[in-house]
C-alpha positions as CSV (number, residue, x, y, z in Angstrom):
1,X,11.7,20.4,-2.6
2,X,11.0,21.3,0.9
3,X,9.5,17.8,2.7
4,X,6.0,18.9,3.5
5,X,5.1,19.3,0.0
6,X,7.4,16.0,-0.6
7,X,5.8,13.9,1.1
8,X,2.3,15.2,0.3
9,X,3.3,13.8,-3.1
10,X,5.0,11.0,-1.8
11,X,1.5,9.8,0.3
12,X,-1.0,10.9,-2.2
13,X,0.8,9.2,-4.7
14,X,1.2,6.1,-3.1
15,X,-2.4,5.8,-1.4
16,X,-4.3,3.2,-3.1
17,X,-8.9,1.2,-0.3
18,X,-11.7,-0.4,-0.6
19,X,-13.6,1.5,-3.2
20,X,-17.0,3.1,-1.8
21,X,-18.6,1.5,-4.9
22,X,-17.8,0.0,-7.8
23,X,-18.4,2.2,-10.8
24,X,-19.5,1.0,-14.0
25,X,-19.4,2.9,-17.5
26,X,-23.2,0.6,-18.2
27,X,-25.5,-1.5,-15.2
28,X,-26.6,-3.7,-18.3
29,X,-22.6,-5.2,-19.3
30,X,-22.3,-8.4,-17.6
31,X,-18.7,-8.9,-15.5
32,X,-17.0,-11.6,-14.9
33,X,-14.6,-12.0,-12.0
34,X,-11.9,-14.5,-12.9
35,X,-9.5,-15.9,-10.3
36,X,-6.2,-18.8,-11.4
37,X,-6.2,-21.4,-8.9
38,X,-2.4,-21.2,-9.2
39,X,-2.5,-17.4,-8.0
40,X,-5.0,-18.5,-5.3
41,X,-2.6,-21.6,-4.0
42,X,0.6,-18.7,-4.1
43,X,-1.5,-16.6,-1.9
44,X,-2.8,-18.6,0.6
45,X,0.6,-19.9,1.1
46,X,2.2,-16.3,0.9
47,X,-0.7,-15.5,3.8
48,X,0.1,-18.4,5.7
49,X,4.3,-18.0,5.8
50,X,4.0,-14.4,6.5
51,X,1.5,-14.8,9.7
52,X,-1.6,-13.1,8.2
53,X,-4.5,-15.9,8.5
54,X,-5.0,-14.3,12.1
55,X,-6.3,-11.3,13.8
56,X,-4.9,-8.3,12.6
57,X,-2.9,-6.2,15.2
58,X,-3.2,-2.8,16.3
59,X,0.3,-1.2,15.2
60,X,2.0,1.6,16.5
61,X,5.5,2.4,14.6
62,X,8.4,4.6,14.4
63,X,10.8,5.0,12.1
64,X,13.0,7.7,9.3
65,X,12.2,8.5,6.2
66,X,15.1,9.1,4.2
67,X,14.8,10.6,0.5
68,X,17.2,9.8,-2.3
69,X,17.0,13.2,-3.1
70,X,19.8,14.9,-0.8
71,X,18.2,18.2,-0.8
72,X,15.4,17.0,0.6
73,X,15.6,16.9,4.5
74,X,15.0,13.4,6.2
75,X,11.8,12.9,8.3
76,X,10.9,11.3,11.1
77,X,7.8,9.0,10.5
78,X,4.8,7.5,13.3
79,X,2.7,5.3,11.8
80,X,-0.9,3.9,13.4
81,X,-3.3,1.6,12.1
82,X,-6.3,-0.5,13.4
83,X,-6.9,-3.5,10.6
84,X,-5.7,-3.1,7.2
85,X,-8.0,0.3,6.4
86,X,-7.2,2.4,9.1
87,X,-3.9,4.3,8.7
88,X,-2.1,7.2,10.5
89,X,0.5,8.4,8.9
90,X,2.3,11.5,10.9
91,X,5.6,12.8,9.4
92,X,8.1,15.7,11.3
93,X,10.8,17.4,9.6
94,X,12.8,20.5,9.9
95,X,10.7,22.0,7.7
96,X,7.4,21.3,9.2
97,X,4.7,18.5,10.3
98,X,1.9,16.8,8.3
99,X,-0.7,14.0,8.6
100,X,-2.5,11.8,6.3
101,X,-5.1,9.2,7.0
102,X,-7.0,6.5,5.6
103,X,-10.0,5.5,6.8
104,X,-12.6,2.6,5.0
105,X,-12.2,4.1,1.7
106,X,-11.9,7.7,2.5
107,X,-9.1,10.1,3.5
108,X,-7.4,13.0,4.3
109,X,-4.4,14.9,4.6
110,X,-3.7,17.7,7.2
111,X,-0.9,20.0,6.3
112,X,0.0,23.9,8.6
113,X,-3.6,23.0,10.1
114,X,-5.4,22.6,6.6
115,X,-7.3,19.8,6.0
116,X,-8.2,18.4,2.9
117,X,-9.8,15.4,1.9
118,X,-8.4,13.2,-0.7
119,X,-9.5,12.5,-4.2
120,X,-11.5,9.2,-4.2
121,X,-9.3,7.8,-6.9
122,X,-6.6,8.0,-4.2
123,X,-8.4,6.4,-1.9
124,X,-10.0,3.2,-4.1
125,X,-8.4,0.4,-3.5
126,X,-5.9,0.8,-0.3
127,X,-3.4,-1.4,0.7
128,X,-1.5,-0.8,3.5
129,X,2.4,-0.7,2.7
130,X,3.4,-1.5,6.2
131,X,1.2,-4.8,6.6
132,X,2.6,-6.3,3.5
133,X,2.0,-9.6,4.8
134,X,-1.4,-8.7,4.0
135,X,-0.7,-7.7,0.2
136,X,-1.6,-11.3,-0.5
137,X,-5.3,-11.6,0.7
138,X,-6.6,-8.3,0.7
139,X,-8.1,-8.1,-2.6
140,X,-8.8,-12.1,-2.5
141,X,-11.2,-10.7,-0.1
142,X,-12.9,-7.8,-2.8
143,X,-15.5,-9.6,-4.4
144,X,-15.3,-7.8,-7.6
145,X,-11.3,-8.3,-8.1
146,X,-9.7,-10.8,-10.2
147,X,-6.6,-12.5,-10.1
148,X,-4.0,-14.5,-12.3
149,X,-0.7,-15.6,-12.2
150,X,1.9,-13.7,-14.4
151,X,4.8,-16.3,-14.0
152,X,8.4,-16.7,-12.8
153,X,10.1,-13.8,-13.0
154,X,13.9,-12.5,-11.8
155,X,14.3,-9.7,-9.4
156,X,17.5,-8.9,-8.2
157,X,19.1,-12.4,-7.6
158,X,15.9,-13.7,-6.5
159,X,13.4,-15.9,-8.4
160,X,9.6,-14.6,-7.7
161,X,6.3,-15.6,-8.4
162,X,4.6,-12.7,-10.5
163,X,0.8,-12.3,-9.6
164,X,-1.5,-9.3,-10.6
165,X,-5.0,-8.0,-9.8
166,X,-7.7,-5.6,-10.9
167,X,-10.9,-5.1,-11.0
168,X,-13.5,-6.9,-13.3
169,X,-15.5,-3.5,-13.9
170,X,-16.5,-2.3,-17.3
171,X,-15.3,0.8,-16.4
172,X,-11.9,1.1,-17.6
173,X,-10.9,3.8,-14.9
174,X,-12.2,1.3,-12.1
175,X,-9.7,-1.4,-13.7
176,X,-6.7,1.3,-14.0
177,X,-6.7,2.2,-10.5
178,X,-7.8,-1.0,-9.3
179,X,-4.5,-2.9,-10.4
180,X,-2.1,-4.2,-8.2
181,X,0.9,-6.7,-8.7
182,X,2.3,-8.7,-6.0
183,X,5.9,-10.5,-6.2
184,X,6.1,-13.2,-3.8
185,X,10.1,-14.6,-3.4
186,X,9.7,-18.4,-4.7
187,X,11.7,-20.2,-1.5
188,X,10.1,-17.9,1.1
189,X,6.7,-16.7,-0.3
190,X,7.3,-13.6,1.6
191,X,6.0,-10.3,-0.2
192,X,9.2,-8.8,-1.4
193,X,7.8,-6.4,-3.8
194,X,4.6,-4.4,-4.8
195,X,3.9,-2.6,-7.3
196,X,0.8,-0.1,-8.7
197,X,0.2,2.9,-10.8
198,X,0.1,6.3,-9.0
199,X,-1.9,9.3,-10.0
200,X,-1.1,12.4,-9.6
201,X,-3.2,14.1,-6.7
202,X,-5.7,16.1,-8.8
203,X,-5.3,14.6,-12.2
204,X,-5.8,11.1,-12.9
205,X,-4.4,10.7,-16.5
206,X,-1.3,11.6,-15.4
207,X,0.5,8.6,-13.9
208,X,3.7,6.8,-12.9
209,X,4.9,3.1,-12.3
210,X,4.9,3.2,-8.1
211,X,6.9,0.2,-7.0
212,X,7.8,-0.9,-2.8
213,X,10.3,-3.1,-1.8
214,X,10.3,-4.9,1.4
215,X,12.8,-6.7,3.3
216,X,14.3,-7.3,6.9
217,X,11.2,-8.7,8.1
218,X,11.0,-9.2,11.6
219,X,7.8,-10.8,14.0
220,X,5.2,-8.4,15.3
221,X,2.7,-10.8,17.3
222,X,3.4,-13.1,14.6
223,X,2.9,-11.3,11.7
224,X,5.8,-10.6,9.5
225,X,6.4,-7.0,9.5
226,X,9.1,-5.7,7.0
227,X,11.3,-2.5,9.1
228,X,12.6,-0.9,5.6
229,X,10.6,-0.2,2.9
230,X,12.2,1.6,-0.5
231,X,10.1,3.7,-3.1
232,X,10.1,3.8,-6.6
233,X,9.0,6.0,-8.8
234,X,8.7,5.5,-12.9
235,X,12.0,3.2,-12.4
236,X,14.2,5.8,-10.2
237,X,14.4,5.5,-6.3
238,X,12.5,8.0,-4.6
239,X,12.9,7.4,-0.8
240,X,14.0,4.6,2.5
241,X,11.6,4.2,5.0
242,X,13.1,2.7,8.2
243,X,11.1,1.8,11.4
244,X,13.1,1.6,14.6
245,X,10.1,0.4,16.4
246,X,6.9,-1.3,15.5
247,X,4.7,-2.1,18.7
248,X,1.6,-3.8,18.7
249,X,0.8,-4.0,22.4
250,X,-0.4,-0.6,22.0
251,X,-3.4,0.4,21.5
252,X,-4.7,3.1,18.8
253,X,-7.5,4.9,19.8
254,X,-10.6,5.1,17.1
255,X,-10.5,8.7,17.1
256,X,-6.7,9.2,15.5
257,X,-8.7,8.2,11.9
258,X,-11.3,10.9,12.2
């Protein structure tokens, strides 16, 4: 697969914002939004060890992109982002360039000079993969999103806190695309994996188990930001995502979302 068309997939598969609205199947069924003080407690903890009860930082970062498969070329990735619902993604290969962005609930991707928007499932509900220290209050923060507390779970050799949200929307789609599970690491409280459904770009009922792993989190004006990040796909590795460089006294002009 050549890497343009990869990693088309790979973003539209993995892009998850704020929804513009939240649909319902019927204005007259009652929702109630639901929320386990236990999750709550994890969280702000989780926000609070990972640096995230501040300002959030512009970011500028470099990095590779490295795909399990090995007849897929490796990329090199910039990534730019204002807050946590702005995002530049830019990805080079030897097989061509392409960029996708995010930007308050919509999006686009622009591949050999064609632009295309992205489908608004794609876009509900986005959570920024590099801010991971944010997983943990984002959708605190969505009004119509509820949250409870899964349990302990193992992953790897590490014990984790299993917590899960999704929408509290009579509209079943709004509740499928809405969910989102967070595994914080029971010592640290660190995000150390994520994990969501992903839809295939122009049909929704097809889907797959997307799952990110972080680690080797290092200090970017005092937020922890994780420098590799692995894909998962329906239980097989997909792809590494390295960053050599993550800045955040730079910054990113308005204009590189539009």
């Amino acid at each position: 697969m050549q890497v343009a068309s990869f990693f088309a997939v790979l973003f539209l598969l993995a892009a998850q914002s704020s929804p513009q609205q939240t649909p319902t199947a019927d204005a007259a069924i009652q929702v109630t939004v639901t929320r386990d003080p236990q999750s709550l407690s994890l969280l702000a903890q989780c926000s609070s060890s990972m640096g995230a009860s501040g300002v959030i930082p512009d970011i500028y970062a470099e990095g590779t992109i490295t795909p399990t498969n090995p007849k897929s070329p490796s990329a090199s990735v910039v990534l730019k982002s204002k807050g946590t619902d702005r995002v530049r993604t830019e990805i080079s290969s030897t097989s061509g360039g392409q960029t996708h962005v995010i930007n308050n609930g919509r999006g686009f991707s622009l591949i050999s000079g064609q632009r295309k928007n992205l489908a608004a499932h794609a876009t509900a509900y986005f959570r920024p993969e590099h801010l991971s220290a944010y997983a943990c209050s984002i959708d605190v923060a969505r009004t119509n999103v509820s949250v409870s507390y899964v349990g302990l779970e193992n992953l790897a050799a590490a014990s984790v806190h299993h917590v899960i949200f999704h929408a509290a929307s009579s509209d079943p789609l709004d509740q499928l695309i809405s969910e989102f599970h967070v595994y914080l690491d029971t010592k640290t409280l660190r995000v150390v994996k994520t994990a969501n459904w992903a839809f295939a770009p122009d049909a929704i009922e097809n889907r797959s188990l997307w799952e990110t792993y972080y680690d080797n989190y290092q200090p970017v004006a005092g937020v922890l930001v994780p420098m590799h990040i692995s894909h998962f796909v329906a239980g097989s590795k997909l792809d590494d995502w390295n960053f050599t460089s993550v800045l955040s006294d730079v910054r990113v002009a308005d204009g590189e979302f539009n």
